[in-house]
N, CA, C and O atoms as a GROMACS GRO file, in nm:
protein
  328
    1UNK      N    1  17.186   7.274  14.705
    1UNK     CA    2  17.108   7.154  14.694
    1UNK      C    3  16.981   7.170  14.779
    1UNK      O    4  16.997   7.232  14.885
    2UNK      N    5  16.862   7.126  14.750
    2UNK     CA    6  16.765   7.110  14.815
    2UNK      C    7  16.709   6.980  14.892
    2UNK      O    8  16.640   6.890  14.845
    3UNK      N    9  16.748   6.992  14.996
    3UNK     CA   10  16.696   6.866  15.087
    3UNK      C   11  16.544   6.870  15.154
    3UNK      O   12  16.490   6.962  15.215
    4UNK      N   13  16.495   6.744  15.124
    4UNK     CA   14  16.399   6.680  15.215
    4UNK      C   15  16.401   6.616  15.357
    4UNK      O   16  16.487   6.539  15.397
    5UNK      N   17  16.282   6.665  15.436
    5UNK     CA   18  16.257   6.620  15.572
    5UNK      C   19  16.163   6.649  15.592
    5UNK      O   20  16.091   6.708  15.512
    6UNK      N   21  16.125   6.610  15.728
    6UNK     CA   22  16.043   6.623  15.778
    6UNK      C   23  16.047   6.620  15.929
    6UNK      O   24  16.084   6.517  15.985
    7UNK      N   25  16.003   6.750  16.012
    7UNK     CA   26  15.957   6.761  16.148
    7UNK      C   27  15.826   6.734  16.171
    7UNK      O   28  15.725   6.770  16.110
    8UNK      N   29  15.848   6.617  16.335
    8UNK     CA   30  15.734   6.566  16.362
    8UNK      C   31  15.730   6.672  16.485
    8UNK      O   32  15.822   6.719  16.551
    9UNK      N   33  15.614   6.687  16.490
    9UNK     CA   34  15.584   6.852  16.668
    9UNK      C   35  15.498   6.691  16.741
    9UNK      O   36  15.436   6.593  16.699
   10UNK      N   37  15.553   6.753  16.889
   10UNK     CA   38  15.528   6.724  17.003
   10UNK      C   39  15.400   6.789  17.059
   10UNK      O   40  15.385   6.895  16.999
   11UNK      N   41  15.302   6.768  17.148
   11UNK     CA   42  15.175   6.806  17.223
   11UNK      C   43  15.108   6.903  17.077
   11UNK      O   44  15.015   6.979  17.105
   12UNK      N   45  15.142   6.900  16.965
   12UNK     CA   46  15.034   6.968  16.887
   12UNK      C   47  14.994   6.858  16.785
   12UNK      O   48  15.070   6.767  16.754
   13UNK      N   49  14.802   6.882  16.708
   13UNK     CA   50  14.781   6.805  16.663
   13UNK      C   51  14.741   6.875  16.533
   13UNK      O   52  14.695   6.812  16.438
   14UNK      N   53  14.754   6.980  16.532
   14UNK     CA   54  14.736   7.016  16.402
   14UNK      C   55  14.755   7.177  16.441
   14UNK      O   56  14.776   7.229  16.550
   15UNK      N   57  14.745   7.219  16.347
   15UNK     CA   58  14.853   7.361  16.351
   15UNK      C   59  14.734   7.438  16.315
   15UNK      O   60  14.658   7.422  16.219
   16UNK      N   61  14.731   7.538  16.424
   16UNK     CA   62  14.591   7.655  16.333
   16UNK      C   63  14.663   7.749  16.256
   16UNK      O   64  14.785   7.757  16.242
   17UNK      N   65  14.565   7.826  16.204
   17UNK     CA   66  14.629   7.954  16.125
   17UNK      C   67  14.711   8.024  16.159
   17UNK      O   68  14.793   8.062  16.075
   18UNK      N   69  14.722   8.076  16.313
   18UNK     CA   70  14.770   8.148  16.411
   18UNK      C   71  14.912   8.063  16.400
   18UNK      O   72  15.008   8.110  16.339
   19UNK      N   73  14.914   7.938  16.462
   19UNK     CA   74  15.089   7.867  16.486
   19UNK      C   75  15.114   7.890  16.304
   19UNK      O   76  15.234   7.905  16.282
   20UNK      N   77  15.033   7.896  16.185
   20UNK     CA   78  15.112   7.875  16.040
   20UNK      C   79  15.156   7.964  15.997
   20UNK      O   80  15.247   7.953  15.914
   21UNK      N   81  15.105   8.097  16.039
   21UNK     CA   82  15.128   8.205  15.994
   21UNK      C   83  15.290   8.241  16.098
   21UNK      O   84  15.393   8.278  16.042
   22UNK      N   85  15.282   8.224  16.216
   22UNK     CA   86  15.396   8.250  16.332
   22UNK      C   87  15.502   8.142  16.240
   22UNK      O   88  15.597   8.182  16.171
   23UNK      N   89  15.474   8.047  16.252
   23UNK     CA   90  15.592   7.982  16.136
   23UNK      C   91  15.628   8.021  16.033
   23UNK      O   92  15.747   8.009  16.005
   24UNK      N   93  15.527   8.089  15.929
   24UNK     CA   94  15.588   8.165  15.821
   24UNK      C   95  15.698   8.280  15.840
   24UNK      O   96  15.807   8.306  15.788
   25UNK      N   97  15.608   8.342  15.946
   25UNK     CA   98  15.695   8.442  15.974
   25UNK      C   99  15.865   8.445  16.029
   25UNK      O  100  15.942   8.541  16.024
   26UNK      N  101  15.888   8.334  16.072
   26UNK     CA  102  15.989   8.270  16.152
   26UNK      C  103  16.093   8.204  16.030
   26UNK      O  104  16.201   8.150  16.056
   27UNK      N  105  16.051   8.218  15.925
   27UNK     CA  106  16.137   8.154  15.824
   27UNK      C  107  16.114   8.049  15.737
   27UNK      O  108  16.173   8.029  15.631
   28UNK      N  109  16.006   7.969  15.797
   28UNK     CA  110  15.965   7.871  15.734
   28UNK      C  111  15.887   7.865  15.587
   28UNK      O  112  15.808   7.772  15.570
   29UNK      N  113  15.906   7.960  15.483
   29UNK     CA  114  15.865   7.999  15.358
   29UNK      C  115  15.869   7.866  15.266
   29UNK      O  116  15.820   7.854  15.154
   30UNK      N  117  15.939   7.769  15.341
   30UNK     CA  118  15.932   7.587  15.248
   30UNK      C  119  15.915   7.503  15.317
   30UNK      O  120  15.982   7.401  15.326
   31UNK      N  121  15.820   7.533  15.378
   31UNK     CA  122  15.754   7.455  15.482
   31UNK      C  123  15.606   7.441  15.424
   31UNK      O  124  15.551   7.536  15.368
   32UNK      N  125  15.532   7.296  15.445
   32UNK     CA  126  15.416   7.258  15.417
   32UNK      C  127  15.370   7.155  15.558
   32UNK      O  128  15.402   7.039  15.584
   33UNK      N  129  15.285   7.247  15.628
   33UNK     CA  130  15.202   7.200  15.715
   33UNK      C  131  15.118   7.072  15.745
   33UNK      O  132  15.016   7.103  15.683
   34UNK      N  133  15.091   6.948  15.799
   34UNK     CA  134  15.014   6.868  15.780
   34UNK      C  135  14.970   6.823  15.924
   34UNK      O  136  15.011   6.868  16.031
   35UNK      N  137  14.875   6.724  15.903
   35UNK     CA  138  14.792   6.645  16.023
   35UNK      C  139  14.664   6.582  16.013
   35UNK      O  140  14.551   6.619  15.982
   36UNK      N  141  14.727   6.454  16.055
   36UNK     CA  142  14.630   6.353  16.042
   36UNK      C  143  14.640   6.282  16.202
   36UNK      O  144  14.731   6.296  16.284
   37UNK      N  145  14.540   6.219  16.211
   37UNK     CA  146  14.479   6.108  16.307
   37UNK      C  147  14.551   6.155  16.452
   37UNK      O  148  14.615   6.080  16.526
   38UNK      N  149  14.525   6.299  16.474
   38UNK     CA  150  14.617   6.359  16.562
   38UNK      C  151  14.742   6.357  16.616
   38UNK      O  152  14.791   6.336  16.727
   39UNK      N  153  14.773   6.378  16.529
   39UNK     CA  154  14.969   6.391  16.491
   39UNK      C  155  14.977   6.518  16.390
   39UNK      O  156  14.901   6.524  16.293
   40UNK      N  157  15.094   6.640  16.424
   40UNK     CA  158  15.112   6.703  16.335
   40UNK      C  159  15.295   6.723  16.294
   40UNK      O  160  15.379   6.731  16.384
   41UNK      N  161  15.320   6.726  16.190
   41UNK     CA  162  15.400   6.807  16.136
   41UNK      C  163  15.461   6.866  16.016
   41UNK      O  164  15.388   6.853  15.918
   42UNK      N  165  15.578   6.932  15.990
   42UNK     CA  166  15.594   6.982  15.874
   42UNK      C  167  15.676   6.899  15.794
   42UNK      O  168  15.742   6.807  15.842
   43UNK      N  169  15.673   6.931  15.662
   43UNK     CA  170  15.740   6.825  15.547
   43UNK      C  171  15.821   6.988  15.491
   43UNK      O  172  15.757   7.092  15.474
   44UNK      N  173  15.936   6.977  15.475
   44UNK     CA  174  16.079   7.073  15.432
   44UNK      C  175  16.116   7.075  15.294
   44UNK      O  176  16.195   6.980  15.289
   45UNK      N  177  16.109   7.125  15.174
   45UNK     CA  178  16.222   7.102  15.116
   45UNK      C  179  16.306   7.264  15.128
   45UNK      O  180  16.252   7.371  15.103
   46UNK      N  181  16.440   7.246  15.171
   46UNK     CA  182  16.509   7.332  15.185
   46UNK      C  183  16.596   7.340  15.179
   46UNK      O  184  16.667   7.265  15.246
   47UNK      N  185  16.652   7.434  15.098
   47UNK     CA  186  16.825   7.453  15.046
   47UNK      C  187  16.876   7.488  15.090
   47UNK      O  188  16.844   7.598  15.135
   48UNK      N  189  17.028   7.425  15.129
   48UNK     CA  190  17.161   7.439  15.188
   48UNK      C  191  17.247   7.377  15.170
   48UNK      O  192  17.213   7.297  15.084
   49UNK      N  193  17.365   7.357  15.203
   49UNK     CA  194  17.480   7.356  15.168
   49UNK      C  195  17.487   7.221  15.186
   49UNK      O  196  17.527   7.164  15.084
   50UNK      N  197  17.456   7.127  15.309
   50UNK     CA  198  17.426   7.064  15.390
   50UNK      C  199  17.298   6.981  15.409
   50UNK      O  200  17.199   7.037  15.362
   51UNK      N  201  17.276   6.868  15.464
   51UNK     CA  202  17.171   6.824  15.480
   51UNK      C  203  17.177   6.902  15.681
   51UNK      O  204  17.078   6.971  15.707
   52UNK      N  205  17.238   6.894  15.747
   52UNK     CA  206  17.248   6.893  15.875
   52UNK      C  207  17.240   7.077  15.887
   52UNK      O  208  17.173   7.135  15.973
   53UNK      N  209  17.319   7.141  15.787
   53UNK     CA  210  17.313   7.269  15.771
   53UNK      C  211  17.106   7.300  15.756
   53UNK      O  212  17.049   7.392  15.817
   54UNK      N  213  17.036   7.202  15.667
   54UNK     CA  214  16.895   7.245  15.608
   54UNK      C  215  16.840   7.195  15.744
   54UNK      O  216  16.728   7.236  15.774
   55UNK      N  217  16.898   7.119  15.822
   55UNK     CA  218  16.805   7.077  15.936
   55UNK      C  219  16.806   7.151  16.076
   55UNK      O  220  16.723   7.172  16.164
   56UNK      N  221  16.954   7.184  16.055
   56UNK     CA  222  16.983   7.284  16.223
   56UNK      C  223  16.888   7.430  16.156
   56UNK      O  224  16.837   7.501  16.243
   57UNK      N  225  16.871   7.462  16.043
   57UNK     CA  226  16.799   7.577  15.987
   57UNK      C  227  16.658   7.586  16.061
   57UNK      O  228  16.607   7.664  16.142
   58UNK      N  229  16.620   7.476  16.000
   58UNK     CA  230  16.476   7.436  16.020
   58UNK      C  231  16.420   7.391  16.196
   58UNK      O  232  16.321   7.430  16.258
   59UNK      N  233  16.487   7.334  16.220
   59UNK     CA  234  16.504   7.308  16.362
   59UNK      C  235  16.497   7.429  16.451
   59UNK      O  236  16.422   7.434  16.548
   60UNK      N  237  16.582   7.530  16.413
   60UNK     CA  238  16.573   7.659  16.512
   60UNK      C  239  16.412   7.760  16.485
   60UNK      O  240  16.339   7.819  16.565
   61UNK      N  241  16.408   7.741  16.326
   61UNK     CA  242  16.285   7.794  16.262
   61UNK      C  243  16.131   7.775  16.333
   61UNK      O  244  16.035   7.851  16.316
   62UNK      N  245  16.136   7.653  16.417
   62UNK     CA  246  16.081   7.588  16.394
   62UNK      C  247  16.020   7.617  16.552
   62UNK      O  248  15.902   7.640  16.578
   63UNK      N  249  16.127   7.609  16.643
   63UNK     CA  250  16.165   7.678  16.753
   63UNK      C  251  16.114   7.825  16.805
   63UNK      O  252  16.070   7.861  16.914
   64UNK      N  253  16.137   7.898  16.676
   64UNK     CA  254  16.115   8.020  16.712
   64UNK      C  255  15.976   8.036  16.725
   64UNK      O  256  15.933   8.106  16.816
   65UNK      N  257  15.883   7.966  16.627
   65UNK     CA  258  15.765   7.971  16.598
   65UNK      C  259  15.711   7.962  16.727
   65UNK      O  260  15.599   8.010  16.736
   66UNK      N  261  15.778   7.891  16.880
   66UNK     CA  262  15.712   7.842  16.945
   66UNK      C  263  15.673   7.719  16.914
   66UNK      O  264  15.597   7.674  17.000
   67UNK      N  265  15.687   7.669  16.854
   67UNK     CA  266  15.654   7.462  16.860
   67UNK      C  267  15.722   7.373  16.913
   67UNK      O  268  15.827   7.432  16.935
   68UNK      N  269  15.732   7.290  16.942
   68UNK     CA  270  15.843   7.189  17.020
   68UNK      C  271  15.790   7.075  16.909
   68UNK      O  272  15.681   7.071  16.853
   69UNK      N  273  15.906   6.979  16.896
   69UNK     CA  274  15.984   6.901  16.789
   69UNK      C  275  16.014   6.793  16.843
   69UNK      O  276  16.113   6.780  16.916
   70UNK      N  277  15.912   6.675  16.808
   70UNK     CA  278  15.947   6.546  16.870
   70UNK      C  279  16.062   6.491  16.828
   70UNK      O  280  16.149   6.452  16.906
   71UNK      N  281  16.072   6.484  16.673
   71UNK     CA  282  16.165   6.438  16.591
   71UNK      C  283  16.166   6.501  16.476
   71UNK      O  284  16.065   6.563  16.446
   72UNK      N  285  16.290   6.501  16.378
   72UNK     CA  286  16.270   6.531  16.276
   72UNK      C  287  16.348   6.367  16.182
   72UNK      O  288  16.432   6.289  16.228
   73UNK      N  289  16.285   6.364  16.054
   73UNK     CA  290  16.268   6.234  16.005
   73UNK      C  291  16.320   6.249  15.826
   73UNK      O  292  16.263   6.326  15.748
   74UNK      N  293  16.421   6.169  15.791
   74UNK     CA  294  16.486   6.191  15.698
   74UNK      C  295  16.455   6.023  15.629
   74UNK      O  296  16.462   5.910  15.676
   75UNK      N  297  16.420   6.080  15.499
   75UNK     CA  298  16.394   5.952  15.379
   75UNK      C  299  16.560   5.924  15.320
   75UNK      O  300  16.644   6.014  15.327
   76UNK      N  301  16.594   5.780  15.261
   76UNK     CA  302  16.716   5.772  15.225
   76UNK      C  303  16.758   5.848  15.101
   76UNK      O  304  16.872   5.832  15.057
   77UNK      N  305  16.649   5.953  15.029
   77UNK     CA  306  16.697   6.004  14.907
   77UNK      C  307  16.601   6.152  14.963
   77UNK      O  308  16.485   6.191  14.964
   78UNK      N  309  16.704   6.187  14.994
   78UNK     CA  310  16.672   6.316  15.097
   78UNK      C  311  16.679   6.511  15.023
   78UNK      O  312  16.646   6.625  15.056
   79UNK      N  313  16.731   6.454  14.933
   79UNK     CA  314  16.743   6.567  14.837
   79UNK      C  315  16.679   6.549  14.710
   79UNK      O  316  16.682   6.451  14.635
   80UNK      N  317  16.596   6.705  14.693
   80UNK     CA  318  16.521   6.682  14.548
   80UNK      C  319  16.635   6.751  14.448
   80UNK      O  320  16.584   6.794  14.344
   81UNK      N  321  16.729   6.764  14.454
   81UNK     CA  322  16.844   6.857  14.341
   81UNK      C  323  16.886   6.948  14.404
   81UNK      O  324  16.888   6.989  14.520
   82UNK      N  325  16.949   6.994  14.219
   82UNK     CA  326  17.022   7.102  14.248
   82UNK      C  327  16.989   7.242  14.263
   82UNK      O  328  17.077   7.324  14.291
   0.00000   0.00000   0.00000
């Protein structure tokens, strides 16, 4: 199944090339970058077994990149399928 989320990052306001590319590299291949009104973070859709399984994924991913993670933020229809 593919679930939706979204990580909100802490002390960053927008992500340069340098942190997007270090995130790619880190796993984040369904990850889409954003930032507005100085606030940044990523929007997920990512498959797993699990919604908590797609989030501890992403969460460590996310980690590795070097970013710190204010929150991460779940809509009530959290999965796009199968």
């Amino acid at each position: 199944m593919i679930w939706q989320f979204t990580i909100r990052l802490k002390g960053t306001d927008a992500l340069s090339d340098e942190q997007f590319e270090t995130l790619f590299a880190a796993g984040c291949t369904d990850a889409v970058p954003a930032s507005s009104c100085g606030e940044a973070w990523i929007d997920f859709d990512r498959e797993a077994e699990s919604l908590e399984a797609a989030m501890r994924s992403a969460v460590n991913e996310v980690r590795q990149a070097g970013l710190t993670i204010a929150r991460v933020e779940v809509e009530d229809a959290a999965f796009a399928g199968a």
